[in-house]
C-alpha positions in Angstrom: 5.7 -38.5 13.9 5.7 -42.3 13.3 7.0 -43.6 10.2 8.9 -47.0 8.5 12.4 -47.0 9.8 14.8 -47.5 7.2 18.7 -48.1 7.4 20.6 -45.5 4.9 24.2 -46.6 3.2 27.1 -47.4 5.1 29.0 -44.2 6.9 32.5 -44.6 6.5 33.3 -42.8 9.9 31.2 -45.8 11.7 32.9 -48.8 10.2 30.4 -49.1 7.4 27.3 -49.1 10.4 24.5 -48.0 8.5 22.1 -45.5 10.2 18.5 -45.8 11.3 16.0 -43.3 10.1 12.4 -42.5 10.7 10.5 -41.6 7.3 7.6 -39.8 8.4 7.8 -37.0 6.0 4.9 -37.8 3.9 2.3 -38.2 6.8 4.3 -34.7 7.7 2.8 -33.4 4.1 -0.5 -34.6 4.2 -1.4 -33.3 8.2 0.3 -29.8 6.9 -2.0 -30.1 4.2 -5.4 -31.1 6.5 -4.3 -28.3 9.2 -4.3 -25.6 6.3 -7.5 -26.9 4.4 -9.5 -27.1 7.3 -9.0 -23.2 6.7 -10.6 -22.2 9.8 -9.3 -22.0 13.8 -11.2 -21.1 16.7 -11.3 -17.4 18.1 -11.3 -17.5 22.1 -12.7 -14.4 24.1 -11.9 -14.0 27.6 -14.7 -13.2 30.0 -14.1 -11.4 33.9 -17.5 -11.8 34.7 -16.9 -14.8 37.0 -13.0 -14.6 38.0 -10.1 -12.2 38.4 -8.4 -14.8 35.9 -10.6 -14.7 33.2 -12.4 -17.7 31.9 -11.8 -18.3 28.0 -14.0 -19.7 25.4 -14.5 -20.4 21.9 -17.1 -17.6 20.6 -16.3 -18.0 16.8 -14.1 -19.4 13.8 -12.3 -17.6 10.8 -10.0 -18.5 8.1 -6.6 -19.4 8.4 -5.1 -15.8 7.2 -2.8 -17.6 4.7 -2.6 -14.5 2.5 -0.2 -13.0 5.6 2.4 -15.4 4.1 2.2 -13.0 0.8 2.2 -9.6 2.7 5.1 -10.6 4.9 7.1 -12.1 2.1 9.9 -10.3 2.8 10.0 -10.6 6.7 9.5 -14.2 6.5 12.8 -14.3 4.6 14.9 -12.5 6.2 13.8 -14.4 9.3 14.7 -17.6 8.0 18.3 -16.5 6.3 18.8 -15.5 9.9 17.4 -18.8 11.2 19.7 -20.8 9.0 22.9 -18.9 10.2 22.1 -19.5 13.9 21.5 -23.1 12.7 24.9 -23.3 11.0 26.7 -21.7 13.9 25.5 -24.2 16.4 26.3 -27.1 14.0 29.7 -25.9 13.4 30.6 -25.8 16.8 28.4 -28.4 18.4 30.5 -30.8 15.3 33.5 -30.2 18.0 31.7 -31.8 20.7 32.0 -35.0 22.2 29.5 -37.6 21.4 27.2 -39.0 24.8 29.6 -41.8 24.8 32.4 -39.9 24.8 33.8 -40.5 21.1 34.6 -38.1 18.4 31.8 -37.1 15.7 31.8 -38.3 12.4 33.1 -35.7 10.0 32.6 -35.0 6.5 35.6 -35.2 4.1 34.9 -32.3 2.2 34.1 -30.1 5.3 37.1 -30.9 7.8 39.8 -29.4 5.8 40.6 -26.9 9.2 39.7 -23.6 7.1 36.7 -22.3 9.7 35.3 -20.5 7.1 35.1 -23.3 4.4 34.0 -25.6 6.9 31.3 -23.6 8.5 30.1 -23.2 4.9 30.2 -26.6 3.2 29.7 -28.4 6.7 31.8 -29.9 9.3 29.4 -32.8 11.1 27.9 -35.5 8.5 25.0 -36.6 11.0 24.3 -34.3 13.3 21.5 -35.8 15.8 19.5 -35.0 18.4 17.2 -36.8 21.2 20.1 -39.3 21.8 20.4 -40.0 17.6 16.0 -40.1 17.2 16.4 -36.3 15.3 18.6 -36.3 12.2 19.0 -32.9 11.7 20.3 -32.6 8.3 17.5 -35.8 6.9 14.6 -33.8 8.2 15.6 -30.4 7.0 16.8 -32.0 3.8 12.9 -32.5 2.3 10.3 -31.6 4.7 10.1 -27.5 6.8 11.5 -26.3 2.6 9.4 -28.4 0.9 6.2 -28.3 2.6 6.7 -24.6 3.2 7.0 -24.1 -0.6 3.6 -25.6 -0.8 2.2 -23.9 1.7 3.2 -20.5 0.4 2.1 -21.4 -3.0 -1.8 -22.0 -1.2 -1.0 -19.0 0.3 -0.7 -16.8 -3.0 -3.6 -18.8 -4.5 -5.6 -17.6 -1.6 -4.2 -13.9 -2.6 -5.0 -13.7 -6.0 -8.9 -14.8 -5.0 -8.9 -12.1 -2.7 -7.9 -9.7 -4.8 -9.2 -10.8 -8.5 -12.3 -12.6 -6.7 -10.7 -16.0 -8.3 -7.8 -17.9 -8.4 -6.2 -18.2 -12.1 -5.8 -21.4 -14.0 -2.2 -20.8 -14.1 -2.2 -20.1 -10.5 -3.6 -23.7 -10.0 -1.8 -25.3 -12.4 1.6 -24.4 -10.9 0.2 -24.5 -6.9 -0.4 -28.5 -8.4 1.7 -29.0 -10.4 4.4 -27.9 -7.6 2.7 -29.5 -5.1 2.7 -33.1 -7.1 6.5 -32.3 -6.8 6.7 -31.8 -3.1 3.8 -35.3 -2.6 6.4 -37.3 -4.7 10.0 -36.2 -3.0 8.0 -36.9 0.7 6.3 -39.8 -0.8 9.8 -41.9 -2.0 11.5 -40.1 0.7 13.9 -43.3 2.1 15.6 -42.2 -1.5 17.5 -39.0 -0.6 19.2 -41.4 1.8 21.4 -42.1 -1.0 22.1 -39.2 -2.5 25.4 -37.2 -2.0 23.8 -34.6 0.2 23.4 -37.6 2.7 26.2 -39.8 2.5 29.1 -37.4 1.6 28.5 -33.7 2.4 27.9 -31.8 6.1 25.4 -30.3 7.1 26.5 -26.5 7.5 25.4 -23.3 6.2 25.5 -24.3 2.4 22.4 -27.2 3.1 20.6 -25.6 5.9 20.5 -22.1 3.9 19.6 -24.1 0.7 17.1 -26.2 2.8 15.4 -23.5 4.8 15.6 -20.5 2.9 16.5 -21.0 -0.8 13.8 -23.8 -1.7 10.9 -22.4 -0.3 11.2 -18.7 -0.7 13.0 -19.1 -4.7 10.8 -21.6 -5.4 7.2 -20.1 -4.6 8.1 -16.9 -6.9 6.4 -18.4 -9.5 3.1 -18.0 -7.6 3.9 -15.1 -6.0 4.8 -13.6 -9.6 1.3 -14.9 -10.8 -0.9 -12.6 -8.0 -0.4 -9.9 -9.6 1.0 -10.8 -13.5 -0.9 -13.4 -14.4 -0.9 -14.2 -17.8 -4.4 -15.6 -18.5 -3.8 -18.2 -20.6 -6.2 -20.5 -22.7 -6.7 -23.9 -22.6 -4.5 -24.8 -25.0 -0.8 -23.6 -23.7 -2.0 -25.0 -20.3 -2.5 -28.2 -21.9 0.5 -28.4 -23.7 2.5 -27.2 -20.5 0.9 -30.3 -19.0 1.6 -32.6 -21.4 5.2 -32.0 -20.9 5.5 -31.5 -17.3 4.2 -35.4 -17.3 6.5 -36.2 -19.6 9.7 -34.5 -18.0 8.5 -35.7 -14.4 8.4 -39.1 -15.7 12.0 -39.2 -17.0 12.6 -37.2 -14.1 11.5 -40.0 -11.6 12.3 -43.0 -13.6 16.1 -41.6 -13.5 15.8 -41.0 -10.2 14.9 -44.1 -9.0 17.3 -45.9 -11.1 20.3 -44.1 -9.5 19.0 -44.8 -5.8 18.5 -48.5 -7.0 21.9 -48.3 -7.6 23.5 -46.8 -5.0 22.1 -48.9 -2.8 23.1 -52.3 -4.5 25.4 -51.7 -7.3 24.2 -55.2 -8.1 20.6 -54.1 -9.0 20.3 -54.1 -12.5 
């Protein structure tokens, strides 16, 4: 998707050339968000009144079945640990290829210590691209198929617990929002995991893209999930109060944050 091209800190292995990236995570978010609340797709019917082929067309519309996100909880996750091993095998050895041009990739430090195991593990390739360098792999699984997933499966148990209890809990909504102003803000001031270490000084192997693809969304959305069935019901009062210092927290959260990527990226800025 389009997005503001940013460059991200110097790579060592370049000659201090900073890469290009496309930050298009937040418009990501938002279009996950508009596909899921539109909460219907169309139903097509085939008809072989006419031809041998069949002739399709829209007869009705239902609701997105989010809650299958709940009952195949446990599918979903093994599918994705597996995902994120065939991932990390194909970085691993792809990190021995040749670039297009015929040079060497850039490595990681900490993941080209020639111990296959450790390597495969903590990560071999530091940016490994695709589409001729357009596809970063390890920027966009860094924030946006765990993050956005994590949101989306906490819409998902929301939609549960209505269907079960005939309405979704104030603690359910408070941590699907709550959560989900999370998840808006990392996609939002996304240019800033540019500097972080995950970024500039770790690979991207098995260690990020399991952590990225399987432990965020599926850890994080037991909360919710936990809440279908064991919800608490509580007054207005602890709510409040576990507002009140979720603002609080995410403020010194953010402000600290954004002080250490001002800084990383111009140890000048005070």
């Amino acid at each position: 998707l389009p997005g503001e091209v940013v460059e991200g800190t110097p790579v060592a292995g370049l000659g201090g050339k900073k890469l290009s990236y496309c930050m298009s995570g937040h418009l990501q978010f938002w279009l996950s968000l508009a596909a899921i609340a539109g909460y219907f797709y169309p139903v097509l019917s085939a008809s072989t009144a006419t031809t041998s082929e069949g002739v399709y067309s829209i007869t009705s519309f239902a609701k997105i079945p989010l809650e299958k996100l709940y009952d195949n909880y446990t599918g979903l996750i093994t599918a994705s640990c597996l995902f994120s091993t065939v991932l990390s095998v194909y970085l691993y050895i792809s990190s021995f290829w040749k670039t297009s041009s015929g040079e060497n990739k850039v490595l990681a430090h900490g993941g080209n210590t020639g111990n296959h195991f450790y390597d495969f593990f903590i990560g071999r390739e530091l940016n490994p691209r695709l589409f001729g360098g357009l596809l970063d792999l390890k920027v966009f699984c860094e924030l946006r198929p765990g993050l956005i997933g994590w949101a989306v499966l906490n819409f998902a148990m929301a939609q549960k617990q209505h269907m079960k209890h005939g309405s979704v809990s104030m603690s359910m909504a408070l941590v699907a929002i709550s959560q989900g102003l999370y998840v808006w803000d990392a996609l939002y001031a996304e240019r800033a995991i540019l500097s972080t270490m995950d970024i500039t000084t770790d690979g991207f192997g098995y260690m990020l893209a399991f952590g990225d693809l399987a432990w965020v969304p599926f850890i994080y959305s037991l909360q919710a999930r936990y809440l279908v069935d064991h919800d608490p019901h509580m007054s207005t009062g602890p709510l409040c109060a576990i507002m009140a210092i979720q603002v609080i927290g995410y403020y010194i959260f953010r402000s600290a944050n954004s002080e250490k990527d001002c800084f990383r990226r111009d140890p000048t800025n005070s």
